[in-house]
MARLUM-677708 format. One record per atom (N, C-alpha, C): residue in three letters; z, x, y. Coordinates in steps of 0.2 Angstrom, whole numbers, plus 5000, padded with zeros to 4 digits. Last residue first. Layout:
BEGIN
ALAZXY;...
//
This chain:
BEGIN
UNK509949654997;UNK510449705000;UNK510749774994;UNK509049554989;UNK508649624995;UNK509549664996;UNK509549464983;UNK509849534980;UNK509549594984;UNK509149354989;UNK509849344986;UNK510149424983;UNK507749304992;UNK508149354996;UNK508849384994;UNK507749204986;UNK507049224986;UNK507449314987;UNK508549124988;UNK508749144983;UNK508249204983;UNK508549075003;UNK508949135004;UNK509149154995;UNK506749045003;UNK507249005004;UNK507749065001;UNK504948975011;UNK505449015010;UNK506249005008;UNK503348925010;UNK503948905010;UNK504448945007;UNK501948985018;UNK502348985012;UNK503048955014;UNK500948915027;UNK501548905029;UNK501948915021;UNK499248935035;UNK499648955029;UNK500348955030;UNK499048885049;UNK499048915046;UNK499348935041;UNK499048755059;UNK498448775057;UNK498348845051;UNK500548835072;UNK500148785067;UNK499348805064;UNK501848915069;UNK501148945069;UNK500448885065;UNK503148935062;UNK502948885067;UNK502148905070;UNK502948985050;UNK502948915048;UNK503048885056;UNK503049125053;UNK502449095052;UNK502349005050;UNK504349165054;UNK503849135060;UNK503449105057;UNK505549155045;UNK505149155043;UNK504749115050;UNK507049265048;UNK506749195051;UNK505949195051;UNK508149325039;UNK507449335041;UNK507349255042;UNK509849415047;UNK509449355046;UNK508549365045;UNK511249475037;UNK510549485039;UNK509949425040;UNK512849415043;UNK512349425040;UNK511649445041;UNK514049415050;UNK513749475045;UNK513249475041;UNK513849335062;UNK514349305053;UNK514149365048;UNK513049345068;UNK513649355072;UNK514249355065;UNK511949315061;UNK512249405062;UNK512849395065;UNK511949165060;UNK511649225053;UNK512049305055;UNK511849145072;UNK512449135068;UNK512449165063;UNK510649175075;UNK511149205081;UNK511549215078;UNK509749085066;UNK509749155067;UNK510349215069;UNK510648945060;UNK510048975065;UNK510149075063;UNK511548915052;UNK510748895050;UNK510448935052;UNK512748855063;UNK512448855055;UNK511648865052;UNK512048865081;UNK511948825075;UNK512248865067;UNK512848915095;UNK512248945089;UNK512648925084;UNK513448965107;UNK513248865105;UNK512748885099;UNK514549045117;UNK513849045109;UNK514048975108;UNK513449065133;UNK514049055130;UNK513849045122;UNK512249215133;UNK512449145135;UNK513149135131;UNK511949355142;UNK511849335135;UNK512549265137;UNK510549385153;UNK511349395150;UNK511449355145;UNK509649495161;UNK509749445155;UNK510249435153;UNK508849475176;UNK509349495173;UNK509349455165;UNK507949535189;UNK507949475183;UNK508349515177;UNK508249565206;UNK508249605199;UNK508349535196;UNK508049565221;UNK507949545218;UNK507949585210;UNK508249625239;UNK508049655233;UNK508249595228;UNK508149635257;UNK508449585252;UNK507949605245;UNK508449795266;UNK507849735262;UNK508449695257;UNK509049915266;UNK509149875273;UNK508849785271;UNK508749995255;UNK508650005262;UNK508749945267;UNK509349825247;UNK509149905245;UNK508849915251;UNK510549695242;UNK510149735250;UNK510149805248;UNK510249605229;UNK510749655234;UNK510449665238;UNK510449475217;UNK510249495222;UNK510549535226;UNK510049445201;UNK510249455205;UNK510249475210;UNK509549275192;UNK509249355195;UNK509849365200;UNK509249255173;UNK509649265179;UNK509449295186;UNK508749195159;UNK508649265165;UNK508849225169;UNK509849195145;UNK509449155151;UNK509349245156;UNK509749235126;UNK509849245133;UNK509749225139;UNK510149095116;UNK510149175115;UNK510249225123;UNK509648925108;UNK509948985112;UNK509949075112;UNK509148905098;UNK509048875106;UNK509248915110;UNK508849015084;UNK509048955090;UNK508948955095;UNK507648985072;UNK507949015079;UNK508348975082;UNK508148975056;UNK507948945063;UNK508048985066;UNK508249095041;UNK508649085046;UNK508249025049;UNK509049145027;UNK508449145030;UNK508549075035;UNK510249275023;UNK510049225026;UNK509249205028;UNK510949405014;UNK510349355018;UNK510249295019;UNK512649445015;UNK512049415013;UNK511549415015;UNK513649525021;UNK513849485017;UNK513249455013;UNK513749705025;UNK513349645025;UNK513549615020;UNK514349815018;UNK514749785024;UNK514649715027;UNK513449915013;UNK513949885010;UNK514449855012;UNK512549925026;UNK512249895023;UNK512649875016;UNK513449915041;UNK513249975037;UNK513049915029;UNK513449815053;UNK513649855049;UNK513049885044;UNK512749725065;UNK512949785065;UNK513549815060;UNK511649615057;UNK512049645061;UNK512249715061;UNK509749645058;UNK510349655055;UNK510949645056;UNK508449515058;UNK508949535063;UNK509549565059;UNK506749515055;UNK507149505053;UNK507749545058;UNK505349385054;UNK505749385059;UNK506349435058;UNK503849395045;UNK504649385048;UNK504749425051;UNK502649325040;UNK502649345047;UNK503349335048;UNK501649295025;UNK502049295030;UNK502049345035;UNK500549275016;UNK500349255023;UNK501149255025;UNK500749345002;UNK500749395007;UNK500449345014;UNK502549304996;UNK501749294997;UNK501649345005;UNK503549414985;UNK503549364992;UNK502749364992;UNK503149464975;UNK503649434975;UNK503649384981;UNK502049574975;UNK502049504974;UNK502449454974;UNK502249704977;UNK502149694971;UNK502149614969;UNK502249704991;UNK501749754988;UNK501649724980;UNK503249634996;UNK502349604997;UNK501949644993;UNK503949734990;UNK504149624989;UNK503549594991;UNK503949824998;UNK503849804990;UNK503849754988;UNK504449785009;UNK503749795009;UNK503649805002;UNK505849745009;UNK505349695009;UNK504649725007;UNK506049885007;UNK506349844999;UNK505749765001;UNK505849905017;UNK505649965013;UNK505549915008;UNK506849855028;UNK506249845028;UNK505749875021;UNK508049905022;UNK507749815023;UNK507149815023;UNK508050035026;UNK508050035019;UNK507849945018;UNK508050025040;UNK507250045037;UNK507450035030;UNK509249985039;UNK508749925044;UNK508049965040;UNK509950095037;UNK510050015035;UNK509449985035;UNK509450165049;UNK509450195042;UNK509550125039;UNK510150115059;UNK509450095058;UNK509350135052;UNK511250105063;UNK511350055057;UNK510450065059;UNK511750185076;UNK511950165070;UNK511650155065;UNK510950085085;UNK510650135081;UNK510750175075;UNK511549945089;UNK511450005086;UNK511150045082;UNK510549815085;UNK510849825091;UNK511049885090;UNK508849805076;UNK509749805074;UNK509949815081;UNK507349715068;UNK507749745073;UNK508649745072;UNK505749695064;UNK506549735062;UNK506849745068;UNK504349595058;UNK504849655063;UNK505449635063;UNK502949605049;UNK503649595051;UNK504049625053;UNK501649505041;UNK501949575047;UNK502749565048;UNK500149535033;UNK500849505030;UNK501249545037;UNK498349515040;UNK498949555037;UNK499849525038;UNK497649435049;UNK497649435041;UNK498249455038;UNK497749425060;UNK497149475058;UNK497349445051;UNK499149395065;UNK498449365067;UNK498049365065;UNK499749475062;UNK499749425055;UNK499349365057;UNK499549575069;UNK499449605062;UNK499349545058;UNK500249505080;UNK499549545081;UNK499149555074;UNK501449505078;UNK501249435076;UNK500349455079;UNK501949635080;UNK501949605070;UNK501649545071;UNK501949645091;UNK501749685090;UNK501549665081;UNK503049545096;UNK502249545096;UNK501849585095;UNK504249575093;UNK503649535087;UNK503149515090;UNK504249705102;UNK504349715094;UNK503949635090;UNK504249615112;UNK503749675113;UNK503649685104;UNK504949475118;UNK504949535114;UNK504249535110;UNK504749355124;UNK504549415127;UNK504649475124;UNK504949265111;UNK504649245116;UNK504349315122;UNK506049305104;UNK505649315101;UNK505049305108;UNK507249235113;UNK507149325116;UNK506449345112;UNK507649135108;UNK507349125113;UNK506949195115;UNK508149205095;UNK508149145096;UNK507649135102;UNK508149375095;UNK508549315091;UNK508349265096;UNK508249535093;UNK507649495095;UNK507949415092;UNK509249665097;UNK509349625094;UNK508749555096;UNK509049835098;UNK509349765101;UNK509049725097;UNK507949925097;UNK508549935096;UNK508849865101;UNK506949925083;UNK506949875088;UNK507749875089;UNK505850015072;UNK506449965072;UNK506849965078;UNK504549905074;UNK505149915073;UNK505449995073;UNK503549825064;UNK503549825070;UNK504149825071;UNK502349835052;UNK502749825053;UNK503049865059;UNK500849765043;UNK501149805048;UNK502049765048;UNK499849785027;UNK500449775031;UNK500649805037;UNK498849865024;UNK498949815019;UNK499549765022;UNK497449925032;UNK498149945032;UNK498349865029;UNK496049955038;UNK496149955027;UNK496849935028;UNK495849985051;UNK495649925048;UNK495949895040;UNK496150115059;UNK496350085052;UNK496250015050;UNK495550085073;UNK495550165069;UNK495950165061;UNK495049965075;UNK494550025076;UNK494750085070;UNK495649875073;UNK495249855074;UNK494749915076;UNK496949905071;UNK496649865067;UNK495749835067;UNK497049995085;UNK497250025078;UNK496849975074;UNK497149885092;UNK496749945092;UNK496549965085;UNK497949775088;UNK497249745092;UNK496749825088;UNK499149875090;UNK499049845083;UNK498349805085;UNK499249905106;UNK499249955096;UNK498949915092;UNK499349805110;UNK498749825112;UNK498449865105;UNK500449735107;UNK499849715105;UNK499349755106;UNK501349835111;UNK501349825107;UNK500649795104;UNK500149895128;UNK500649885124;UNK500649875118;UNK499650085130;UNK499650005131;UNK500249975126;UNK499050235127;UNK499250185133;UNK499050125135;UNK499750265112;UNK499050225115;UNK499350195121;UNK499750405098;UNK500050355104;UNK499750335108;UNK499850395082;UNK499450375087;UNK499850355094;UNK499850475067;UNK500350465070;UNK500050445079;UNK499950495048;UNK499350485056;UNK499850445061;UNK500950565041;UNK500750515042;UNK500550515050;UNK501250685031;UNK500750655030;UNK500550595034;UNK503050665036;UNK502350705032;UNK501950665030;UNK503150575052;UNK503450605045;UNK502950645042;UNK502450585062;UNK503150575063;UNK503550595055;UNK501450725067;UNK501650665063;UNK502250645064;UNK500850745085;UNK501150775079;UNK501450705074;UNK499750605089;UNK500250655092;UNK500450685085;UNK498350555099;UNK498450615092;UNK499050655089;UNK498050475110;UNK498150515108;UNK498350545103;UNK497050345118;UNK497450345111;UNK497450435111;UNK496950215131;UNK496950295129;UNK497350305125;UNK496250105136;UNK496450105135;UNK496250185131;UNK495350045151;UNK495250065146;UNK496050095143;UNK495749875163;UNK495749945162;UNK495649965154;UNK496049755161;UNK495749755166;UNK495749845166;UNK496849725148;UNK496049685151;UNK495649715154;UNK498049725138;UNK497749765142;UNK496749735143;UNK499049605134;UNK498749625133;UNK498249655138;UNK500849545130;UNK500449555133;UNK499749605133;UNK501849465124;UNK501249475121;UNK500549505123;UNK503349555129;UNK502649505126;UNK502249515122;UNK503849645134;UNK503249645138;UNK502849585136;UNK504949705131;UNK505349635134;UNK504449625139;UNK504649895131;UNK505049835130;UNK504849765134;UNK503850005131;UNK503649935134;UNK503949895132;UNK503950175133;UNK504450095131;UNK504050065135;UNK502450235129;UNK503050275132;UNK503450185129;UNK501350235120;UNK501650305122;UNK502250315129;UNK501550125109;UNK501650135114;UNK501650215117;UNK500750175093;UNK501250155096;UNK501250135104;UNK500450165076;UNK500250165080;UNK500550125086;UNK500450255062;UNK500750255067;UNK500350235071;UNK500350235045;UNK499950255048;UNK500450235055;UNK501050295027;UNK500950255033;UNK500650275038;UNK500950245012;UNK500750275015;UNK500750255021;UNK502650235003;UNK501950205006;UNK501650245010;UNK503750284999;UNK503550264994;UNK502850244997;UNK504150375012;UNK504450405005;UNK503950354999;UNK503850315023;UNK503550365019;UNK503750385013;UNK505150215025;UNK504350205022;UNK503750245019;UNK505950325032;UNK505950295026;UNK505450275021;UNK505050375042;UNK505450425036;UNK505450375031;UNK504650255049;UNK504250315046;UNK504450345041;UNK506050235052;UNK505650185049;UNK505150225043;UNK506550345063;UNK506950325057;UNK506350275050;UNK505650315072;UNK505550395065;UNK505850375061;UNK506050205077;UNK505250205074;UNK505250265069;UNK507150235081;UNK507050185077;UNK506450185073;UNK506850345092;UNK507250345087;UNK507050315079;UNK505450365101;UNK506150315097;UNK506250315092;UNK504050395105;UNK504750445103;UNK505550405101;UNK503450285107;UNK503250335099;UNK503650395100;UNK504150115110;UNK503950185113;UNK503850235107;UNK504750025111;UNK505150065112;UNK504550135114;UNK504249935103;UNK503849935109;UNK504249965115;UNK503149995089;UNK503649965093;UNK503449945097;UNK502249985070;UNK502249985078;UNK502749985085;UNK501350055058;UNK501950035061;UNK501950045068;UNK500549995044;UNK500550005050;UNK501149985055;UNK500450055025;UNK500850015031;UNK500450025038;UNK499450035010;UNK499550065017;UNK499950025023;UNK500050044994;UNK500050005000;UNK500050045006;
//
């Protein structure tokens, strides 16, 4: 199985080597990234200018390793569409903060996996709040990626997955999760910079009103949530999922 891996941190983060490393050991994988952080960008897409791919040392052995002045989507558009077309999965991570309920929406990390499963390809993004625990977080993703290599899970999904912040004999379960409604509101604050009335969009994190069931509740409760996207994505392949499927990923 060949992977494609993406962030939106950027082709020198942490999370993303951590991934490579791991993933390398059993897949072959191919890099293509950000060359600098494009967090909290969306699904945004470069239009109005050319777009510039670089050649950067590998991140692990043997793995082509690409960084692209644009964002998450832009990688995965590119990449898929010019310089590895053959790639049997993408995945997009690993994403330091946490992408839950409403946040899926301006995060750079699932649009960066929902570009892959545009195209065909099985995608999925990972994220942990701690860096801590991204060793964890690539061993989830590793054990997924075999789970579509060898058939277990179908290959039209598109998850969502959030770890909490422990070490992976410290995690209670898997959870397959909803979003929820809730997660962060933007805010804005306001100061006086040189003399000027100044503006900053802020995100802070809401009072918890987060459901049994949902995603938010999944990690606040030690557990690993994967929230199957692709069942909101009308007109297209909707496998149905359920936490036996997932009862031994840990």
């Amino acid at each position: 199985m060949k992977i494609l891996l993406t962030n939106d941190d950027g082709i020198g983060a942490e999370g993303l080597r951590t991934l490579a490393e791991t993933l390398g050991k059993s897949f072959e994988v191919v890099v293509a990234a950000p060359d600098r952080e494009r967090s909290a960008i969306g699904t945004a897409v470069t239009l109005r200018r050319s777009l510039k791919v670089r050649c950067d040392p590998p991140l692990t052995r043997d793995c082509v390793t690409y960084a692209i002045s644009g964002t998450p989507t832009d990688c995965v558009i590119l990449a898929l569409g010019k310089m590895v077309p053959d790639v049997d999965l993408v995945i997009s991570g690993i994403n330091q903060g946490h992408n839950l309920g409403d946040d899926i929406l301006i995060s750079g990390t699932v649009a960066g996996a929902l570009q892959g499963y545009l195209r065909g390809k099985p995608a999925i993004a990972v994220s942990v709040a701690n860096p801590e625990f991204f060793p964890g977080a690539a061993r989830i993703a590793a054990r997924l990626a075999a789970r579509i290599a060898d058939g277990s899970l179908p290959p039209e999904v598109f998850l969502n997955v959030n770890l909490p912040d422990l070490s992976l004999d410290k995690i209670k379960e898997t959870r397959v999760t909803n979003l929820s409604s809730a997660s962060h509101i933007d805010t804005v604050d306001e100061s006086i910079e040189d003399g000027q009335t100044a503006y900053r969009l802020l995100r802070r994190r809401t009072a918890n009103h987060a459901s049994p069931g949902t995603d938010i509740w999944a990690v606040e409760h030690g557990q690993i949530s994967i929230s199957p996207l692709h069942t909101l994505l009308l007109g297209r392949v909707q496998p149905k999922l359920n936490d036996q499927q997932f009862a031994d990923l840990i």
